[in-house]
C-alpha positions as CSV (number, residue, x, y, z in Angstrom):
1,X,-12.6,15.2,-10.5
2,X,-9.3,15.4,-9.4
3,X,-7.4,12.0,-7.9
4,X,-7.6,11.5,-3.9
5,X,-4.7,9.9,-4.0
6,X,-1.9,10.4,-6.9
7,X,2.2,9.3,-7.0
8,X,2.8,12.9,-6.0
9,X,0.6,13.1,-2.9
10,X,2.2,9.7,-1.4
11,X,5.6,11.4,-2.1
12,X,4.4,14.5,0.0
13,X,2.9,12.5,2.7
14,X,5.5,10.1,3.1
15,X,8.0,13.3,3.3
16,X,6.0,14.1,6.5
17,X,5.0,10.8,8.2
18,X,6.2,7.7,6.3
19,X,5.5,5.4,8.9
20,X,1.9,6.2,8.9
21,X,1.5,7.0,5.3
22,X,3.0,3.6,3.9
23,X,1.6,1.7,6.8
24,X,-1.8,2.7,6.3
25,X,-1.6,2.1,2.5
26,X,-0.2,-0.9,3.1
27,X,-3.4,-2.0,5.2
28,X,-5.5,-0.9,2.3
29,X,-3.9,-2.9,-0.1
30,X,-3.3,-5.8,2.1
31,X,-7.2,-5.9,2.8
32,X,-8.0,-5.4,-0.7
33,X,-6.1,-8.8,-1.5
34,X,-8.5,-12.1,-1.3
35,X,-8.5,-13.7,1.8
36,X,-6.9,-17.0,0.5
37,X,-3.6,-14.2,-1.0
38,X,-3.5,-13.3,2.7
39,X,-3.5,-16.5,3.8
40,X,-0.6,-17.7,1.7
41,X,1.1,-14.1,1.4
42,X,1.2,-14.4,-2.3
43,X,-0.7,-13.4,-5.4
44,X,-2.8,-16.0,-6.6
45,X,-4.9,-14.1,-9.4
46,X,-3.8,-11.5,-11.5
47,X,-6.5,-8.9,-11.1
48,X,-4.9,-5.9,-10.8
49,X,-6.1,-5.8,-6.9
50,X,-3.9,-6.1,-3.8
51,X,-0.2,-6.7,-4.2
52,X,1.9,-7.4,-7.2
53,X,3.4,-10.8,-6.9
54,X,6.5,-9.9,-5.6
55,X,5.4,-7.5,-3.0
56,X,3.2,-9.8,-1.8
57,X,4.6,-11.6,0.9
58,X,6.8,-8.5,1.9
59,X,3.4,-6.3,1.6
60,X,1.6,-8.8,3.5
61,X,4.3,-9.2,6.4
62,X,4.4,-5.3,6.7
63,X,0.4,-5.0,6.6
64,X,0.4,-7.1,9.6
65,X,2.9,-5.8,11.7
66,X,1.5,-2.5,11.2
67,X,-2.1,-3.3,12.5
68,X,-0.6,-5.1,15.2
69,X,1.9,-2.4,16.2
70,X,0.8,0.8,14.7
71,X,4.7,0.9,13.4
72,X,7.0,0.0,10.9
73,X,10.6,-1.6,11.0
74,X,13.2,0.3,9.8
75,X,13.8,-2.5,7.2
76,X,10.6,-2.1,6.0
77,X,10.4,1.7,5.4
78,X,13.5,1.0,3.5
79,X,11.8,-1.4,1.1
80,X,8.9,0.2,0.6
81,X,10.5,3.7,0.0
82,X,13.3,2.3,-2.0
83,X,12.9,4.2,-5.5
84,X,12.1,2.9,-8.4
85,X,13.3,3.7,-12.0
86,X,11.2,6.6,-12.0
87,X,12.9,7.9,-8.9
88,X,9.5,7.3,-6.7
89,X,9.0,5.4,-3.8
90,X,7.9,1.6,-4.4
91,X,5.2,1.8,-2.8
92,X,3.5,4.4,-5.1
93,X,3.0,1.8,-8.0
94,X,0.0,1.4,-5.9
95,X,-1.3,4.9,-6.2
96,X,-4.1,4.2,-8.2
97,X,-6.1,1.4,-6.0
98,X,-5.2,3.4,-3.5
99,X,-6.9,6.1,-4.8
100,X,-10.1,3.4,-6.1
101,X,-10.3,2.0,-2.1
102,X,-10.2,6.2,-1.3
103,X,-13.4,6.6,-3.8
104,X,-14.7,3.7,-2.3
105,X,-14.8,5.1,1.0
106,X,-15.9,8.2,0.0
107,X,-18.8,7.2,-2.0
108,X,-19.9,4.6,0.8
109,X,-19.7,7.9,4.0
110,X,-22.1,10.2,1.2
């Protein structure tokens, strides 16, 4: 079965709307993280789920902002579309839990 959610389709869709695409992943991964790494905006276990240790407080800050405002500061677009050495946008490191929580979702609306 092809991926739901790959590097390449977060590169499209933050081409088209990168406000909503990197907000709403960011909301994902923010409420994949355990509620006492939301409460302290930091990684606390290294599971593999929610944000990498140094995204974490960033990622968290961002996650919030965006379900409170349905936007995104300019400085953080910048951060989370900043390339990495790959020459992708940061915030497809998270590609596959993103597409885990999209499986998920899917599986639970069959």
């Amino acid at each position: 079965m092809e991926p739901l959610v790959t590097k390449e389709k977060m590169v499209e869709w933050i081409l088209k709307n990168p406000i909503r695409t990197i907000g709403r992943a960011l909301v994902a991964i923010y409420r994949n993280q355990l509620p006492q790494e939301q409460a302290s905006k930091a990684t606390i276990f290294r599971n593999g789920i929610g944000f990498t240790g140094s995204d974490a407080r960033v990622g968290t800050l961002s996650a919030k902002y965006y379900m409170e405002h349905e936007t995104l500061e300019p400085w953080q677009i910048k951060i989370w579309i900043g390339l990495n050495k790959k020459g992708l946008p940061r915030i497809t490191k998270y590609s596959e839990q993103l597409n885990q929580i999209a499986n998920d979702k899917l599986s639970r609306n069959i």
